[in-house]
N, C-alpha and C positions, 0 to 999 in steps of 0.2 A: 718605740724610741725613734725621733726624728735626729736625722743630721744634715748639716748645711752640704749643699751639691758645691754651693760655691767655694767651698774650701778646696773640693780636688780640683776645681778649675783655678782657682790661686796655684795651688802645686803644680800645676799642667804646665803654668804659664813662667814659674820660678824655674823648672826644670830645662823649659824647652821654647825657643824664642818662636819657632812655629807650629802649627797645633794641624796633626795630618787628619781629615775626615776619612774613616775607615766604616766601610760595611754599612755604606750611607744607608741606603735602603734597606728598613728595617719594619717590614708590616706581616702581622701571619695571617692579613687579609690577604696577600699576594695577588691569591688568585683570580680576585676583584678588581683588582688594583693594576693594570699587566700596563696600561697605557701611560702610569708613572715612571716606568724603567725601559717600555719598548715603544718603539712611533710604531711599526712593524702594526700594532694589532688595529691602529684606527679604524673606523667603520669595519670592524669584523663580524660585529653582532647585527648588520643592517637594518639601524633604527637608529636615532639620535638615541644617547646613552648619558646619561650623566654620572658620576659616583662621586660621594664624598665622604671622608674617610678622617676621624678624628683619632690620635694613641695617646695614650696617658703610659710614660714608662715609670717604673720605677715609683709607684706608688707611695708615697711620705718620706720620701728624701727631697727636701725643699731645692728648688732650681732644676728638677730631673728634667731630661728631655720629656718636651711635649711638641708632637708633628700632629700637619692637619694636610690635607689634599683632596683638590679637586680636578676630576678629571670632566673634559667634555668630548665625544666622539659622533661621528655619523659618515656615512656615505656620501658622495657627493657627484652628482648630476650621473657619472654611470657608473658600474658597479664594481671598474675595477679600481679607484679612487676613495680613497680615504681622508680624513681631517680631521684635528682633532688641537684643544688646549687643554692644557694643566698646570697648577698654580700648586707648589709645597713650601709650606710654611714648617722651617724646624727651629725650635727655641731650647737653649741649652743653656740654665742660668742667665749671664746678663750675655750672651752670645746669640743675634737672632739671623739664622738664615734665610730668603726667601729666592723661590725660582720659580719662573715663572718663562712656560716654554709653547712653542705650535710642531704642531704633528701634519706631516706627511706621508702617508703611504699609496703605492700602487700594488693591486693585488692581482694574481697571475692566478689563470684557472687553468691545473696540471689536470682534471679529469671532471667528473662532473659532481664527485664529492670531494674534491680537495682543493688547495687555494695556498699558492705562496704569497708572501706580502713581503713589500719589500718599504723600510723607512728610516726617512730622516726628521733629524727631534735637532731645533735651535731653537736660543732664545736670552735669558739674561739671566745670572744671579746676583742677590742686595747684601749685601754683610753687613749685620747694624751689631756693633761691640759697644758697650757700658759699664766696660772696665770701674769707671767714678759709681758704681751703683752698687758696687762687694762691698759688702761689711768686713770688713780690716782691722788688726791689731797695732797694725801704725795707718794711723787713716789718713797720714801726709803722703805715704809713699809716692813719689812721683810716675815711676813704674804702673801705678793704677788710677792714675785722673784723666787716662784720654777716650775719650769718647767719638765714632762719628759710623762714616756709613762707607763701602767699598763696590762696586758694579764692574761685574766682567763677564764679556759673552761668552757663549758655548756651544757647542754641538754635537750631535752624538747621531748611533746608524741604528737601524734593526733588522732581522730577520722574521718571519713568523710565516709558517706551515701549520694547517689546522685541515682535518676533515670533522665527520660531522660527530664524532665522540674521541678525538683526541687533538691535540694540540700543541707544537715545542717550538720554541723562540729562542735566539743568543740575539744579546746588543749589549751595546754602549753608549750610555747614553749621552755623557761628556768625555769626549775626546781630549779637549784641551787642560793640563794641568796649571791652570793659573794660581798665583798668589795674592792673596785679596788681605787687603792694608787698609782696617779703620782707620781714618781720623790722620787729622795733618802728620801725627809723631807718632807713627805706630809702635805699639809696644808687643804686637803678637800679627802674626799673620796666617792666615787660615790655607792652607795648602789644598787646593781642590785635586785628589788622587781619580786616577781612569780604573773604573770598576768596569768586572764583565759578568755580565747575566745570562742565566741558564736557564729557562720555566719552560715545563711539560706537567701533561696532564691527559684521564682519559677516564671516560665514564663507562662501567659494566653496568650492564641490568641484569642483575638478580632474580626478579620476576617482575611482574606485570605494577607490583606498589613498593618496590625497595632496588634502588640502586646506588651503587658504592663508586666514588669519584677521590681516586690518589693522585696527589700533585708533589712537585717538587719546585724548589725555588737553589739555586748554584750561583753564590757569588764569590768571586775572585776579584782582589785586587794586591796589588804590590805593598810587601810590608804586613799582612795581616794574614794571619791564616785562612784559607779555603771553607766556607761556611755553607751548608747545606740543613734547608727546611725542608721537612717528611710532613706532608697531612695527609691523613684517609677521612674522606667524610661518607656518611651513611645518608641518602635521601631518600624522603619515605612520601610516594606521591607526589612527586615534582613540588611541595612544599616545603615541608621541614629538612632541614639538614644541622644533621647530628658530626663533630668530627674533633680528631686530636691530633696534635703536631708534635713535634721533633726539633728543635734547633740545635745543630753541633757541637757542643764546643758553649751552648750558652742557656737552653730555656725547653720546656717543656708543656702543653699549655692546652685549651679545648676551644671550639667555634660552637656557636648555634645559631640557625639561623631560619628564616621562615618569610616565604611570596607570599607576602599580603594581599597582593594579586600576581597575575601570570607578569605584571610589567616593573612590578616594585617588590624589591627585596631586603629584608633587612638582617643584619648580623651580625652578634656581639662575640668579641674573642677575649682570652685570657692566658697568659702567660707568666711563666712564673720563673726568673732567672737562677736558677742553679750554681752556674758558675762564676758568680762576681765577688769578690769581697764583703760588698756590700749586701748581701744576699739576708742577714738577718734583719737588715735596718729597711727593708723596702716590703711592702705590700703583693708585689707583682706589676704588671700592666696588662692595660683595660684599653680595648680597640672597638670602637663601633662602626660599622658601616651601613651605607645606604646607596642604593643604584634603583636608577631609573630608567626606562627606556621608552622615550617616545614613538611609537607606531605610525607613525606621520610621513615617513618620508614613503613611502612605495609599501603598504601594509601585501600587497600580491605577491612580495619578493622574499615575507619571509617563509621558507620553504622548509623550514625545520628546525624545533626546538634550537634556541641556543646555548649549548652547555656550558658556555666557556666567554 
């Protein structure tokens, strides 16, 4: 059985004149994904990197969120320097967000296996609202004929410490709470809330063809409860990786994944929300990812697997 998404965004919007984004960051790729929520990790993997990252939530509820991201990272002329852009497209019904940011980090060598990184993430987000595009039971309502587009800058910090089998980061990635207003006569405004990020993680080796990689992802933000993702994954010959998550308070789900080469990897995730209302009328959601890493910039530097 399907049901229209845009009805609880009608209700969202009758109940409450501004609509708070809570628990923005939502991927049980995470750990792929680190340079979407931290500047901190840019050139950490030293190689140009690219990853991109499509989610399908909420599987046959029409209007569900659907989020896509692309990150791009590398090293830059010496080693304690990093760079890096990312572009997240999240569509919510006729609500479409886009952000679009550049990475800075410098990276400090505390010994000769460790590395603090230290960054800043600006950049811009688009808010495109098409209120006029809800199927309505009074299709005059004045309340839902406006339409247009809203742009506000932002910025946010990182932290990241990594040695050569573990890894833990806090950041922020938008600091400023702006209020973004489609269209000349706005009828809802999108409230941009300050989130805080926790991600760690650390690879054991098991023996010589199995090693086990547990991560965590800790988001906080005002208004919404303290959310924490658990995944253990199982790698079996620095290829395949086997693994299953944990989300709070919301979903519970499994990865796989597999290095088509030592430079490309790919990995599909699945999740399956537990706690919503809506929990009989949706399918799950479906994550794919894909990362690349170009060996181009200084191939003599890479000095050790990168786990992370």
């Amino acid at each position: 059985m399907k049901i229209s998404f845009f009805k609880i965004i009608v209700l969202c919007v009758l109940l409450q004149n501004t609509l708070f984004a809570q628990q923005d960051a939502m991927f049980t790729h995470y750990m792929y994904n680190t340079l979407a929520v931290n500047p901190a990790y840019a050139g950490s993997r030293d190689a140009l990197t690219l990853t991109a990252l499509n989610r399908s939530q909420w599987v046959g509820i029409a209007g569900a969120p659907l989020t896509q991201t692309i990150t791009a990272h590398t090293p830059f002329k010496k080693d304690n320097i990093g760079i890096g852009a990312s572009i997240m497209n999240d569509k919510l019904g006729p609500i479409n967000n886009t952000a679009l940011y550049f990475d800075f980090a410098y990276r400090l060598k505390i010994d000769k296996k460790s590395t603090l990184s230290m960054g800043l993430k600006a950049g811009l987000n688009f808010l495109n609202a098409k209120l006029n595009q809800l199927n309505l039971d009074e299709q005059n309502d004045q309340s839902f004929q406006n339409a247009g587009a809203s742009v506000a800058p932002n910025f946010g910090f990182g932290l990241y410490y990594s040695r050569d089998r573990f890894y833990a980061g806090l950041s922020t990635p938008r600091l400023l709470q702006n209020n973004l207003k489609p269209g000349a006569q706005p009828t809802i405004a999108l409230r941009e809330k300050r989130h805080y990020f926790m991600i760690a993680g650390y690879q054991f080796k098991i023996n010589e063809d199995i090693e086990m990689k547990p991560t965590t992802f800790i988001k906080v933000t005002a208004g919404a409860p303290v959310e924490m993702d658990l995944t253990a994954s199982i790698i079996w010959k620095k290829f395949l990786h086997l693994g299953a998550m944990f989300r709070t308070g919301d979903a519970f789900g499994i990865l796989a994944g597999y290095n088509i080469t030592e430079q490309l990897l790919l990995s599909y995730a699945f999740d399956w929300s537990y706690g919503l209302q809506t929990v009989r009328y949706n399918g799950g959601s479906h994550e794919i990812m894909l990362r690349y890493d170009f060996i181009i910039i200084a191939p003599q530097k890479i000095r050790s697997p990168r786990y992370f």
